[in-house]
C-alpha positions, 0 to 999 in steps of 0.5 A: 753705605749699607750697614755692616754686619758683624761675624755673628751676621747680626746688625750692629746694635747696642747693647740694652742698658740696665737702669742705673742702680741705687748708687747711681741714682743717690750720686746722681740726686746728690750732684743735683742737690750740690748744683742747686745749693751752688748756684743758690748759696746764700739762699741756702745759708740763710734758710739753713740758719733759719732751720736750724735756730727752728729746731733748737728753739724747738728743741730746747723748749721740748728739753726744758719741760723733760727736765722741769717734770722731772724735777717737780716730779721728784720733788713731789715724791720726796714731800711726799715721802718726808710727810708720811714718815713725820705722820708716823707716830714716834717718828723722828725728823732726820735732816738739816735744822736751819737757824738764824745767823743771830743764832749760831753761837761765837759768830761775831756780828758783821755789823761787831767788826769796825767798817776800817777792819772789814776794808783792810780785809776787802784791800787784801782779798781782791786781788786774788778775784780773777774777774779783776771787777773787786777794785777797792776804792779809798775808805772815804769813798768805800764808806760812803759808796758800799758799807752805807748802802742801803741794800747791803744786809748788813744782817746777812753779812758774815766776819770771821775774826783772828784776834783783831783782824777780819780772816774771813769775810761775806759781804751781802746784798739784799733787794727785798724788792725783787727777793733776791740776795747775793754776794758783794764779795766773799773773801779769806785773806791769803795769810 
């Protein structure tokens, strides 16, 4: 069969195509690149796991030291600042004075304050603790098991009285060891 032509006497051909364009290209690495992950899937779920426990390792590392410098650099300008102003003749020191817990006047001793009255203070304050962790035992046992232990500060604990009842209370625990002092518990009875 002999080719037709058309009524413009030319042969029928197509008609160049134009490269496909820049959305066309993207859309096309994009299938690619969903076609691969497809038939890859787990592969690609743990190498991005992997990518991204790299990049937040690496990038909370990189956060941690601008915020360390910042701090220890600020601090340094305040020492700074506070030991030219105390070089200064005549100048006078402006700041909070801290002192002994011996030494603040009328605050009762924990160690003033009967171990049955600080319990009774303990009993009432701990079933506001929203952890529910401030479970108080019998006095026997609480005697034994937290106002003898040998790491409660005693020295460091805190009562606040209203006539004979404890009102307010901080009981502390210190490990000279490691430097560290917290608190056992914290409490103002609800009354």
């Amino acid at each position: 069969m002999a080719s037709r032509k058309n009524r413009s006497r030319k042969a029928n051909r197509k008609s160049p195509q134009l490269p496909p364009g820049l959305g066309e290209r993207l859309r096309q690495r994009l299938e690619g690149l969903f076609a691969w992950f497809h038939a890859r899937r787990w592969v690609a779920i743990v190498v991005g796991a992997l990518l991204l426990f790299g990049g937040s390792l690496a990038g909370g590392y990189w956060l941690a030291e601008r915020l360390e410098g910042t701090d220890s650099d600020r601090l340094a300008r305040d020492t700074l600042e506070e030991m030219k102003r105390g070089s200064a003749p005549g100048s006078v020191t402006v700041g909070p004075k801290y002192a002994r817990i011996e030494d603040l006047p009328d605050l009762p001793k924990y160690t003033e304050v009967e171990p049955g009255q600080l319990w009774e203070a303990s009993r009432a304050v701990s079933g506001d603790d929203p952890s529910g962790l401030s479970g108080i035992p019998p006095y026997d046992e609480w005697l034994a098991v937290e106002w003898q232990h040998p790491d409660h500060a005693l020295d460091l604990s805190v009562a606040l009285l209203d006539g004979d009842t404890v009102a307010s209370f901080v009981s502390t625990t210190a490990d000279t060891d490691r430097g560290v002092v917290w608190s056992n518990l914290t409490g103002t009875r609800p009354e």
